[in-house]
C-alpha positions in Angstrom: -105.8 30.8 60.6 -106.7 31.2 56.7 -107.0 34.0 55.3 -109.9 34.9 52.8 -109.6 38.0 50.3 -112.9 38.8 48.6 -113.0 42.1 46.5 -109.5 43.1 47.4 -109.5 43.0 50.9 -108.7 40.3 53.0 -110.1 38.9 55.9 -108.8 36.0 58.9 -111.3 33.2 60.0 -111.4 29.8 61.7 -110.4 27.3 59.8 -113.7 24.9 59.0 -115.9 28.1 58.4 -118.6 27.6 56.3 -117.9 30.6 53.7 -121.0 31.9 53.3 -121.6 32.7 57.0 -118.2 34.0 57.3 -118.7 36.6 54.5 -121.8 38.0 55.8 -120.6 38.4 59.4 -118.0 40.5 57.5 -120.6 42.2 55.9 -119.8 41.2 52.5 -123.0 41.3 50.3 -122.6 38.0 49.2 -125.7 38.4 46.9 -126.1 40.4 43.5 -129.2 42.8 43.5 -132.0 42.0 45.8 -132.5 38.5 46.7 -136.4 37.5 46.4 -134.6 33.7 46.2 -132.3 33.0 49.5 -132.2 29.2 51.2 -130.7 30.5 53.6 -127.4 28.4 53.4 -129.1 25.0 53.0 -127.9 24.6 49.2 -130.7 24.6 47.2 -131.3 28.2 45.6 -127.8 28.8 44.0 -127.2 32.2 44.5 -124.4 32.0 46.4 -122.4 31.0 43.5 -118.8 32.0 43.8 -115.5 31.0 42.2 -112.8 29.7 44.6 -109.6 29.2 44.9 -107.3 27.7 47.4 -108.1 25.1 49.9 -112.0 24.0 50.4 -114.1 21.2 51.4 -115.2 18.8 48.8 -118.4 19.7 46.9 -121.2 17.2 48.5 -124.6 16.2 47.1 -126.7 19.0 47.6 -124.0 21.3 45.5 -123.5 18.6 43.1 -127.2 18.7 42.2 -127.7 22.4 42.7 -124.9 23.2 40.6 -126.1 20.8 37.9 -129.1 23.0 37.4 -129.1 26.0 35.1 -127.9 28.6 35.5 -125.0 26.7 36.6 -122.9 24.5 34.8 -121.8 21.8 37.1 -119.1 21.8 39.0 -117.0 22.0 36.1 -118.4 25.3 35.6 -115.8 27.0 38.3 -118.8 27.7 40.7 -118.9 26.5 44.2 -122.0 27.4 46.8 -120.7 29.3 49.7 -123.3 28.2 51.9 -121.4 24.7 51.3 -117.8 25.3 51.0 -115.6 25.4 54.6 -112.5 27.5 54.6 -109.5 24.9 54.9 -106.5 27.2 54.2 -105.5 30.6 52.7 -108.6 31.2 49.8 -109.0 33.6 46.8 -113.0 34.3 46.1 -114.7 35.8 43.2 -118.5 37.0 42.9 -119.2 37.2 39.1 -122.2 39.0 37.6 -125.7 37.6 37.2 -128.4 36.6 39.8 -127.0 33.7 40.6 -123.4 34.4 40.1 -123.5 32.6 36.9 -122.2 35.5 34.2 -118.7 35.8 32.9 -118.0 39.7 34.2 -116.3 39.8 37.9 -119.1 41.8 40.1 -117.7 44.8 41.4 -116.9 45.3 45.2 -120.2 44.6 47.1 -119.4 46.0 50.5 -121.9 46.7 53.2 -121.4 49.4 55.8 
């Protein structure tokens, strides 16, 4: 099973999870500050923006395009959408400042109790 570490700590899932739902079962806060703008995993708001590394599905369409939109700058830009990334092996993920997770400062631990 992979494992996932997000803000130092490091957490087991299925292998196929889609990210984003796996972080918020966890209750990671997956989102800086409050989020007027949430798709609700279908791709299309961007601020689920994370940097990942380690083994991931391929970006599709939908995060192609988002991703090509600013904030964002591409897929070249080091982003990926959690709400369309599945966990295929061990995974390091980083939340970086900014409302869509577009800034250049790592966002400090956003843990929900």
């Amino acid at each position: 099973m992979p494992k996932v570490t997000m803000f130092g700590r490091d957490y087991t899932c299925e292998s196929g999870a889609n990210l984003r739902e796996f972080l918020l079962e966890q209750n990671v806060a997956l989102y800086n500050g409050p989020a007027m703008l949430n798709c609700h995993g279908f791709g299309t708001c961007g601020t689920c923006a994370v940097a990942v590394e380690g083994k991931v599905s391929e970006p599709g369409g939908p995060e192609k395009i988002r991703l090509g939109l600013p904030p964002h700058k591409g897929i070249e830009g080091g982003r990926r959408l959690a709400c369309q990334v599945r966990v295929l092996g061990d995974i390091k993920v980083t939340k970086y400042e900014g409302f869509w997770g577009e800034g250049a400062n790592i966002q400090p631990a956003l843990v929900r109790s």
